[in-house]
C-alpha positions in Angstrom: 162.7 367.5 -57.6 162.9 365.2 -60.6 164.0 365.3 -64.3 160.5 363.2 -65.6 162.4 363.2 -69.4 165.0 360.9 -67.2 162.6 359.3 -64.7 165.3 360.6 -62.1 164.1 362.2 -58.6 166.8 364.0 -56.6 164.1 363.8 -53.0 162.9 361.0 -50.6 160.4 359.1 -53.1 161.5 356.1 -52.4 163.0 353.5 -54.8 167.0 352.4 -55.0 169.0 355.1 -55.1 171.5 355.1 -57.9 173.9 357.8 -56.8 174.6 360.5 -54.1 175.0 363.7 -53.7 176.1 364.9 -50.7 173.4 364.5 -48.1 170.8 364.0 -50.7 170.3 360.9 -52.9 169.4 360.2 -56.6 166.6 357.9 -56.9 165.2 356.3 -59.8 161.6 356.0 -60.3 159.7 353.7 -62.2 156.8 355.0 -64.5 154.4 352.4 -65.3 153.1 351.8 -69.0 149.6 352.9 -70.3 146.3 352.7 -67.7 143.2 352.2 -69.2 140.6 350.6 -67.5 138.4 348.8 -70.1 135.2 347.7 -70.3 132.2 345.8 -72.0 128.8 346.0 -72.1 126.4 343.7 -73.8 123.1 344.2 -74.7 120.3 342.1 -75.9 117.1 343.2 -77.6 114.3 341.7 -77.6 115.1 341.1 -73.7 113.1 338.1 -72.2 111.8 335.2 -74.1 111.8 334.8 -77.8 110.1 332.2 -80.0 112.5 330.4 -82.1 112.9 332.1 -85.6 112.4 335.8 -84.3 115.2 338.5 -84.4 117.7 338.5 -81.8 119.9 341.9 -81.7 123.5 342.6 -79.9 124.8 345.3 -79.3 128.4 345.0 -77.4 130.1 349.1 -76.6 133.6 348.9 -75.6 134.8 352.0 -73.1 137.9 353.0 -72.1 137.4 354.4 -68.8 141.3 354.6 -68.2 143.6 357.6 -68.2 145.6 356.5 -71.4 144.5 356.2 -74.5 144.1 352.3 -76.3 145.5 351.2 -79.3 144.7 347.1 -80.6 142.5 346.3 -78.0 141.2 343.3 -78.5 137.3 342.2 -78.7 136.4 339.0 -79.0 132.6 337.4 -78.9 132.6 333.3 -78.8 130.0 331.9 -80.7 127.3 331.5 -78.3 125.8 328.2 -76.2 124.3 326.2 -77.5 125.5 327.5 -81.4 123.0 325.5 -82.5 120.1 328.3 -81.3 121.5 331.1 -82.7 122.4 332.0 -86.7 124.2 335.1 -87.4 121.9 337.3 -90.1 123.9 340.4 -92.0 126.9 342.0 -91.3 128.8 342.8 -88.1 128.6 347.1 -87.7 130.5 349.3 -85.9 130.0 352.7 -84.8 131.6 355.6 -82.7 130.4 359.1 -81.6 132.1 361.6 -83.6 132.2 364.1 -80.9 134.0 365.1 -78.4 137.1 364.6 -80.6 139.4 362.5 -80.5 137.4 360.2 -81.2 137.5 356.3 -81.0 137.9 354.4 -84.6 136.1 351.7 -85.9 138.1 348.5 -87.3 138.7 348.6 -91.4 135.0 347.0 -93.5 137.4 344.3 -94.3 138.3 343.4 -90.6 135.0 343.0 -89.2 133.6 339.8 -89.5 132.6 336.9 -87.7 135.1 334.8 -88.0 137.6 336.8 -86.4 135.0 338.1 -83.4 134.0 334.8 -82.6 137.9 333.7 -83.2 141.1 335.6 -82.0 139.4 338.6 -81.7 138.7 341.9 -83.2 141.6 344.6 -83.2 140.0 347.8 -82.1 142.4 350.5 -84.0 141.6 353.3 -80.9 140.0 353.8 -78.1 140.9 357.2 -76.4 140.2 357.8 -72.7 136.9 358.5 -72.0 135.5 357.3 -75.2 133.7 354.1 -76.4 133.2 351.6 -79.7 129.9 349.9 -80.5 129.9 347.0 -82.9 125.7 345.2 -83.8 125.1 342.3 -85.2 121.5 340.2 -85.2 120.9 336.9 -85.8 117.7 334.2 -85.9 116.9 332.5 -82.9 116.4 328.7 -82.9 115.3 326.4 -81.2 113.4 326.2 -77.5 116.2 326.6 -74.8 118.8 329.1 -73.3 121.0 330.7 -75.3 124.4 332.0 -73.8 126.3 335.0 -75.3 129.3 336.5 -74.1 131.8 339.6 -74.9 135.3 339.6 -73.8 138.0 342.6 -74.2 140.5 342.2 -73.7 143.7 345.2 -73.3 147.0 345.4 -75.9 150.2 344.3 -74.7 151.9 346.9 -72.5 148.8 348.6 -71.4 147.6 347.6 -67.8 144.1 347.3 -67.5 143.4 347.5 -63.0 139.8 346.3 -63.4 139.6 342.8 -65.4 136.1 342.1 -63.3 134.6 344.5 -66.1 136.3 343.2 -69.5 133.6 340.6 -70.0 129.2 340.8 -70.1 126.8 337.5 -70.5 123.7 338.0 -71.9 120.9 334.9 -72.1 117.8 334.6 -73.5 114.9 332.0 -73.3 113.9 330.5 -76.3 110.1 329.5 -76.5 107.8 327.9 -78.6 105.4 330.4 -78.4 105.9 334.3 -78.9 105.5 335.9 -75.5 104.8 339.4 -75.2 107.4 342.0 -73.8 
């Protein structure tokens, strides 16, 4: 049996024991921190080749598919490759579903911007388990050539994360010199 307020098991669960009684021994159990298995997905719209000057739209949702719930994670979106073919238009948003409750939070207005995204990152305030963050930006594409955009996100200190495979998304897109269909 064990006293979970005192992480102390008084059965065969393994671990170092750290006293005895009798013909049974104490053991002390370690509890690991917070779980949360995050993840990102990117999105790009319009998908496929785009003539330089058009609209390009993001869209990068951050979910917690852990057990535990997320606090500071981090997001951060590198300015893409070549820079050169891509120039941020408007204002980085950021959204959430309001139900089922609790629901995930949104940075402050002042917090989101570019600088930080593309920089050291984003704090996410909350993400609890099961629930997701969407932040949209556009931008102007430029000239001919492939453009490279990536989202990384990464976990607060403390909290293990057991599936880093799925904390970053690459999207590229073709930039033309003639509008293509879609």
């Amino acid at each position: 049996q064990c006293d979970w307020s005192s992480d102390v098991c008084s059965s065969d669960l393994g671990g170092s024991p750290v006293a005895s009684n009798d013909s049974s021994a104490v053991y002390t159990v370690s509890l690991s921190g917070a779980i949360a298995d995050l993840r990102v997905v990117k999105d790009v719209s319009p998908v496929g080749a785009v003539s330089p000057g058009q609209t390009v739209s993001y869209t990068i949702t951050v979910y917690n598919d852990g057990s535990s719930d997320v606090v500071d994670a981090r997001l951060i979106d590198p300015p893409p490759t070549p820079s050169s073919n891509f120039t941020v238009v408007g204002s980085l948003g950021c959204s959430t579903a309001a139900s089922p409750l609790p629901a995930a939070a949104c940075p402050a207005p002042a917090a989101l911007n570019f600088a930080d995204l593309q920089g050291a990152g984003i704090k996410i305030p909350s993400i609890p388990s099961g629930r997701s963050v969407t932040f949209t930006f556009s931008g102007t594409a430029g000239s001919s050539g492939t453009i490279t955009n990536t989202a990384i996100v990464y976990p607060p200190p403390g909290t293990e994360d057991p599936d880093y495979s799925n904390n970053i998304d690459s999207r590229s897109e073709e930039h033309t010199s003639e509008l293509q269909s879609h």
